[in-house]
N, C-alpha and C positions, 0 to 999 in steps of 0.2 A: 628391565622390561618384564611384565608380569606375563603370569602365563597364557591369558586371553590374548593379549596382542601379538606372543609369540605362536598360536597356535592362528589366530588371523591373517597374517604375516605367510605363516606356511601356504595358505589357501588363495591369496587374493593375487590380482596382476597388480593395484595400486599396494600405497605403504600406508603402513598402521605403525605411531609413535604414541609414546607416554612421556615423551619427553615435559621436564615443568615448562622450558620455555615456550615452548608450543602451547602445551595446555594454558599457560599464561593467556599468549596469545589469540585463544579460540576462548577464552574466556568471557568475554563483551562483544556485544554489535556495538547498535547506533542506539541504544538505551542507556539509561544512570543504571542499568541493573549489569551484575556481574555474579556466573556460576561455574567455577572450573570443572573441567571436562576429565574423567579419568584417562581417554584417550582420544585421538583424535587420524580419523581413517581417511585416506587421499582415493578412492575409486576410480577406478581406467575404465570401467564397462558396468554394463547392465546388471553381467553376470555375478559381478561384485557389488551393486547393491542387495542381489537375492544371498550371495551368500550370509552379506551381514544381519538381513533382517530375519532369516532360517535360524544365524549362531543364538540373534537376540531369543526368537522366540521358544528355541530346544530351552534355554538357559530357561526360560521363564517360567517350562515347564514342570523344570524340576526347582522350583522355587527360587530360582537367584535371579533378579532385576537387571538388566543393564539395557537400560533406555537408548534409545537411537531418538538423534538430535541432526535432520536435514539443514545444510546449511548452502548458501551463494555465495553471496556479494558481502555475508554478516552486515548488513545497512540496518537492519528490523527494529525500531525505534522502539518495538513494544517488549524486548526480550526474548521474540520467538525465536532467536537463532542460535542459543545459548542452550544448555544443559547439563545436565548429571549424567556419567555413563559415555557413550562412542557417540560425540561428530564426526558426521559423515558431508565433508568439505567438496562438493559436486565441482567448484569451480578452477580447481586444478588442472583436471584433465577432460572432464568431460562435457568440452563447449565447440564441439564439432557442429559444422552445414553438415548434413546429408545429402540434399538435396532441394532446389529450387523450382517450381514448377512454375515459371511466370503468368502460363496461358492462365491456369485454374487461379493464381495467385496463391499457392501454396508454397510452404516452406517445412521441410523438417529439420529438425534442432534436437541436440542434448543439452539439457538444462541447464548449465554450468555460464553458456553465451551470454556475455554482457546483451545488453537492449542493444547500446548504441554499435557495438559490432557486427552485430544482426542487421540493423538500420543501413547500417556501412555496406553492408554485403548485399543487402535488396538492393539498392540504390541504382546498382549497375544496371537492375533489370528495370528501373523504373517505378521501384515499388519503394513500401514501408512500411511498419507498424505504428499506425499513429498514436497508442494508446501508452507511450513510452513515458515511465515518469523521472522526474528532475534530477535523478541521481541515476539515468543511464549508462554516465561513463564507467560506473563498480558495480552495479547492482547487476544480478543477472535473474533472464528471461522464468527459470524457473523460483528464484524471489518472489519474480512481480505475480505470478500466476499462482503460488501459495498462499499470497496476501492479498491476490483480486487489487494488484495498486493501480494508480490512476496517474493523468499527468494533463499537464494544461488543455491538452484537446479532449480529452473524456467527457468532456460536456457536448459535446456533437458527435463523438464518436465510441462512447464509452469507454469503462475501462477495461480492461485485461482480458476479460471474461468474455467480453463481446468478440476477442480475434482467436479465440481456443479453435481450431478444428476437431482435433483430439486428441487424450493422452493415453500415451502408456505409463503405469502406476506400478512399480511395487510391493504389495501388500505386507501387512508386519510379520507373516510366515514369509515369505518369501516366493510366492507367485505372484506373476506378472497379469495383469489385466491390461484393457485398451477400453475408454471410453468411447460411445458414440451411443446415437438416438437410436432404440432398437424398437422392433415391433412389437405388438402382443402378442404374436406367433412364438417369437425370437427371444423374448422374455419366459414366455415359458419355459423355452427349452433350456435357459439359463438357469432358472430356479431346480429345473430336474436336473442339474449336475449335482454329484455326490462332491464337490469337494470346495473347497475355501469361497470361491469365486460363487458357487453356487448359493452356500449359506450366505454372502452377503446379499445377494439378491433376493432370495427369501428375506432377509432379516428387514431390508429397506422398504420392502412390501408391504409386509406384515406392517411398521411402525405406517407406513401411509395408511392404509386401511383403519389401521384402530386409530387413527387420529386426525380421519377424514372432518371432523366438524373445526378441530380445532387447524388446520393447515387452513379453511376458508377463513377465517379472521386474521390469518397472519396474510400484509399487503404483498405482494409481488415488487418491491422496493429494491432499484438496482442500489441505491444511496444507501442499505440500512448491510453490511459486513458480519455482522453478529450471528456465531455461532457457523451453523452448516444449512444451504441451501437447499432441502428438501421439499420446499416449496413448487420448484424448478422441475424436480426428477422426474414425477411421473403425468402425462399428461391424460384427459378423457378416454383418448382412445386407444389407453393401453398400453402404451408405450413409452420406455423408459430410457435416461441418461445419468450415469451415476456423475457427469462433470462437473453439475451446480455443486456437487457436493465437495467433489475435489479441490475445484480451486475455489482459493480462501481458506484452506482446511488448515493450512502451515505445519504443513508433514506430521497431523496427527492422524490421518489416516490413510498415509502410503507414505510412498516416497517418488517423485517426478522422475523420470528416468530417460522419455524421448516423446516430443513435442510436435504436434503440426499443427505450424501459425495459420491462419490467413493474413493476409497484405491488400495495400491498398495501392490506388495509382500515386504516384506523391503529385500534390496540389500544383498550381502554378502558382509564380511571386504572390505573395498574399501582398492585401492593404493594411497597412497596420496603420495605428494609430493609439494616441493617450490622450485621456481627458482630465485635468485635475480640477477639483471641485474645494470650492471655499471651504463648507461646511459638511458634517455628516448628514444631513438631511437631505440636501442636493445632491450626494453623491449615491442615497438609496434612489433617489427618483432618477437619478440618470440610468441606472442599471436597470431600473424597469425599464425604460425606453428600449436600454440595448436590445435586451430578450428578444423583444421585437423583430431585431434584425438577423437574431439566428446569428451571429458572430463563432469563429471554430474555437476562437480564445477570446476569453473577457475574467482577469485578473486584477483583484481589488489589493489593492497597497499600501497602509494607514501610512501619513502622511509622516508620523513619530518616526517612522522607520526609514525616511528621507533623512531627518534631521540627525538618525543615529551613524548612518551610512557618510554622510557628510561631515562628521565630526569625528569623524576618520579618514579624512584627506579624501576621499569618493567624490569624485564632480559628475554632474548627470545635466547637461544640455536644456532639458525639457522642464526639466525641476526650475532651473535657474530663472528661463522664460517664464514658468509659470508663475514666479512669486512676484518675479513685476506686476503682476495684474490681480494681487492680493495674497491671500494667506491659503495653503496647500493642505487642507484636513484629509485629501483623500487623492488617490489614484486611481483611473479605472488602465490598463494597459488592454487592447483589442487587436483580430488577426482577424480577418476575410478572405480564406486561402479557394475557395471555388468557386470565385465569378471574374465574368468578364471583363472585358476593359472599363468595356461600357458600362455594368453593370457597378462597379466600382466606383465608377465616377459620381452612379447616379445614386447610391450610398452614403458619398460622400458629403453628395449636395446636402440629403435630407438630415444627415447628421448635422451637418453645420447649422440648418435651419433649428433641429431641434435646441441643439445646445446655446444657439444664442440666446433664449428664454430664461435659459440657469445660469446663476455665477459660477462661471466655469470657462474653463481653458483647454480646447482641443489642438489640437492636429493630426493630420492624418498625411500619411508618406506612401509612395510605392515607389523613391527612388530605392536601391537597395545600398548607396551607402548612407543615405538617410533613416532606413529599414535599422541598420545594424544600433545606429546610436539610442533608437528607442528600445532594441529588444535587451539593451544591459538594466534596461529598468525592471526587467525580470529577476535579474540578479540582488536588487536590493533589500527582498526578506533574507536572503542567505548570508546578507554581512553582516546580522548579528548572532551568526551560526560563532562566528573568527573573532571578537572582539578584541580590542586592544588594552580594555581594560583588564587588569591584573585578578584572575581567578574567574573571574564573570564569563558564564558562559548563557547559550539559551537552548536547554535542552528539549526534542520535539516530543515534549508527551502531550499537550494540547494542539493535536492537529488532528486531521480527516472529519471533524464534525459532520454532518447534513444539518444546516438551518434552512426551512421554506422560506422562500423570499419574501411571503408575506408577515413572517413571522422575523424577520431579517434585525428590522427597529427595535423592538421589543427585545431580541436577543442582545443586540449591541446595548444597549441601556445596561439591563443583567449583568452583563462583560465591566461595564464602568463602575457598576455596586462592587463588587468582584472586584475590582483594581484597589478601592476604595480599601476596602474590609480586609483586604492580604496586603495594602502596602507594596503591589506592586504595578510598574507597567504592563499592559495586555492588550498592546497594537493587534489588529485584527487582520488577515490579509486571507487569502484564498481566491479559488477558482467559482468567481460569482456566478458563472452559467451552471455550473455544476450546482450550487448551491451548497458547494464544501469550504470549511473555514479555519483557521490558523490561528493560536494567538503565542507571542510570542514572550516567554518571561526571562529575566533578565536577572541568576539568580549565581552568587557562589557557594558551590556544593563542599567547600571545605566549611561551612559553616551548618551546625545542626540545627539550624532556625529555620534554613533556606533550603536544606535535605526534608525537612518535616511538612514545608509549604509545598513541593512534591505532590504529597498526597492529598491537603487541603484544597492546594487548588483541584487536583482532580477532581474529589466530591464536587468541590464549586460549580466546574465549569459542566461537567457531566449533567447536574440539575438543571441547570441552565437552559442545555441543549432538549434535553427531555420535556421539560415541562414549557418551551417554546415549538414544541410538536415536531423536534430531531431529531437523528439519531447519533451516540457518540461515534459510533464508527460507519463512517459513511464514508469513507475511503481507509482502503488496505484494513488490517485487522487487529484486532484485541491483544492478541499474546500473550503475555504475561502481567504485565502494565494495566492494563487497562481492563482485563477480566474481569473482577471484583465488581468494578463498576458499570460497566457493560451490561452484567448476568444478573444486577442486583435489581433492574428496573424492571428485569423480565419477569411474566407470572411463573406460578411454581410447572405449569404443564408444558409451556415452552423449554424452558431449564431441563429440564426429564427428559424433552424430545430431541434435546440437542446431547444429554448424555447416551439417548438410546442409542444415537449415531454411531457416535463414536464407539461403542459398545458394540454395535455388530460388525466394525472396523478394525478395532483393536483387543478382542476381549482379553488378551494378556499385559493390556496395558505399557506397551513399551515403546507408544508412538510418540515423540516429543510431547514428556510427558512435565506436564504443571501448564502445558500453551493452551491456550484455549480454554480452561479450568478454573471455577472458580477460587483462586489459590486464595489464602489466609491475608492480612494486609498485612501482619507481624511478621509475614514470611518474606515478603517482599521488603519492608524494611532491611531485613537484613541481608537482603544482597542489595541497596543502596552500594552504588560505587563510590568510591572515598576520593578517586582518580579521574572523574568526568570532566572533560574540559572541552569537549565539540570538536578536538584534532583528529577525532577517528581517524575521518577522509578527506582530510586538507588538503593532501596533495593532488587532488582531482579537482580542484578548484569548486566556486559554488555548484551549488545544485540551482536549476531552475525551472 
């Protein structure tokens, strides 16, 4: 045991190991990128993230590095959960309720709380957090609110960001702050503090003020993740919230510590239903229709991704029905979770009306064990997460896009040149109300051809989404993975205003460090995992 962990060790109520197999261990999320850890820190309390980020920052002071790397669920597809230096693993111990307030619909949480635990524990009272995304059952609450993630309802209810009430942060010295909207009054007297907390408030001022012309050309876009929300913080009349900046930050400028959700009432039986559509051209114009209806979930399902699921023993009900009445190019899957009976019904009707016009096949269910056999068609992008074939995996680095729906066509054409020109598959699927999009390649990473196409497809699909007027990260965030690409569309004064952030956050640099960043592609190369196979989180079955 080296002398850092043995002097950690002395101080913390959790444990600190350096053990390989551990470091092994914390080595990977849910990315092809792998960076072992020199150590890796188990925290019981609050108290024990301020001491760690106090050890980090003395040390830094006196010219020695040791990065702190916030870690959950390790799910983070883009390598944010990974690092050089002490992870600090919140999900061990610190996934405590505090306390439920049902009237107000408040909740407070330590970060560590799986979603779906959370979800499990409102329930009683009647409530939930809709904004839960497809890997609730591992992923945990201060995860999702690092990377601002999303999940099939975020297109009516947004995601993450929309149920924050507010957080308590630990800073990279080691004070603790609490977000919330303060006044002009209140902001002053923030600024007049002599110490850490103050200088950040000053310093977030200041970068808004000197860059007052250029924050008005940047859009108020909940669909664009890139970088830090400073857009958000401060409003006309004075007053400030340092939250937008927080979540989505991926512990480069704190660390989550203790959490108050808001909740919602949970919905009655929804109306579900699926429509499959011949063609890709009937299936854009069906989804316009949808929009129309305001649906809480409306999930698109390239129809390849049927036939991959089924040539893996998969049988799916609806699929079968549908290909009696022709050929299945697309899925649209739909949820109607707050109307009436009546209201439901008379949805129904107008659906059936519209869709008899398109070659297409609906149904629509409110029995609930007829509910159940349609919602596993949500499970069908995730079975070529498992495939059967030997070394093939499909790992998630082309996902969270934003395409505009009107720009939807055009994008998908792009995707098909793209498929064309790399040689491989790139079903398309996503949360079409959201207007967030998936594609899924089908590649084995023991091979240096299929490691290298990695990185090509990204340029590929990254131009794609940009110059079809999107953003690459339009659900959850950049990381490591996707930085490069992300940072490189931006103009040079964006870029600056996104390091000045973090600069008045971090200026000893020891905040999970290379996330967020525009890191090297050579650097990345070479943490390519040699051992990618999509088993991360098998045994939690699909995501959905």
């Amino acid at each position: 045991m080296s002398k850092v962990s043995e002097y950690l060790n002395e101080h913390l109520q959790g444990e600190v190991t350096n053990n390989d197999n551990v470091r092994r261990r914390f080595a990977t999320d849910g990315s092809v990128l792998t960076i072992t850890p020199d150590m890796v820190v188990f925290p019981r309390s609050t108290s024990d993230l301020r001491k760690i980020a106090r050890f980090s920052w003395q040390l830094a002071e006196k010219g020695h590095k040791l990065p702190i790397t916030p870690r959950g669920g390790g799910t983070d597809q883009t390598g944010g959960a990974i690092g050089e230096g002490v992870i600090v693993d919140v999900q061990a111990y610190m996934d405590t309720i505090f306390e439920v307030d049902a009237k107000q619909r408040l909740v407070r949480v330590q970060p560590g709380i799986t979603f779906k635990s959370l979800n499990e524990a409102l329930r009683l009272y009647g409530l939930y957090i809709p904004s839960f995304p497809g890997s609730q059952g591992y992923s945990t609450l201060g995860g999702a609110i690092a990377n601002n993630a999303g999940g099939i309802l975020s297109g009516k209810y947004g995601s993450t960001s929309a149920w924050v009430h507010q957080l308590e942060v630990v800073l990279s010295n080691g004070d603790v702050i609490q977000s919330g909207r303060l006044s002009k009054r209140e902001v002053a007297r923030k600024k007049g503090l002599q110490t850490f907390e103050g200088e950040i408030y000053r310093g977030i001022d200041n970068l808004i003020c000197d860059n007052d012309q250029l924050l008005d050309t940047l859009a108020i876009d909940v669909c664009d993740n890139v970088g830090y929300g400073i857009v958000n913080v401060k409003q006309r009349n004075g007053s400030m919230d340092l939250a937008p900046l927080l979540i989505g930050s991926q512990g480069t400028l704190g660390i989550i510590s203790e959490v108050i959700m808001k909740a919602e009432v949970l919905p009655q039986k929804p109306l579900v239903g699926a429509i499959a559509f011949t063609d890709h051209e009937s299936a854009r114009d069906g989804m316009d229709i949808l929009r129309l209806f305001k649906p809480a979930v409306m999930e698109l399902i390239d129809g390849r991704l049927f036939e991959t699921a089924i040539a893996q023993g998969n049988r799916y009900q609806f699929y079968s029905d549908a290909s009696e009445h022709g050929n299945v190019a697309s899925v649209v899957y739909l949820e109607f979770d707050d109307k009436s009976g009546r209201a439901k019904k008379k949805i129904g009707k107008k659906l059936a009306k519209h869709f008899s016009k398109l070659p297409s096949y609906l149904v629509l269910e409110s029995d609930e064990d007829k509910i159940t056999h349609l919602k596993e068609l949500l499970h069908v992008p995730a079975v070529v997460l498992f495939s059967d074939q030997k070394n093939i995996c499909a790992p998630g680095f082309l996902n969270g896009a934003f395409v505009p729906s009107d720009r939807f066509e055009e994008f998908s054409n792009a995707v098909a040149e793209i498929e064309k020109k790399r040689r491989v598959n790139l079903p398309l699927s996503g949360r079409a109300y959201q207007n967030v999009y998936y594609a899924y390649p089908m590649l084995d990473l023991n091979k240096a051809v299929d490691k290298q196409k990695i990185f090509k497809l990204l340029e590929d699909w990254s131009l794609a989404v940009t110059e079809h007027g999107g953003h690459l990260i339009g659900e959850a965030a950049e990381g490591r993975l996707k930085a490069p690409y992300a940072y490189g569309v931006l103009e040079d004064d964006v870029n600056k205003l996104f390091e000045g952030v973090r600069d008045v956050f971090d200026p000893q640099a020891t905040m999970n460090t290379g996330v967020k960043q525009n890191t090297d592609k050579k650097q990345l190369d070479s943490w390519l995992r040699s051992d990618y196979d999509g088993s991360d989180f098998a045994r939690f079955g699909a995501p959905s």
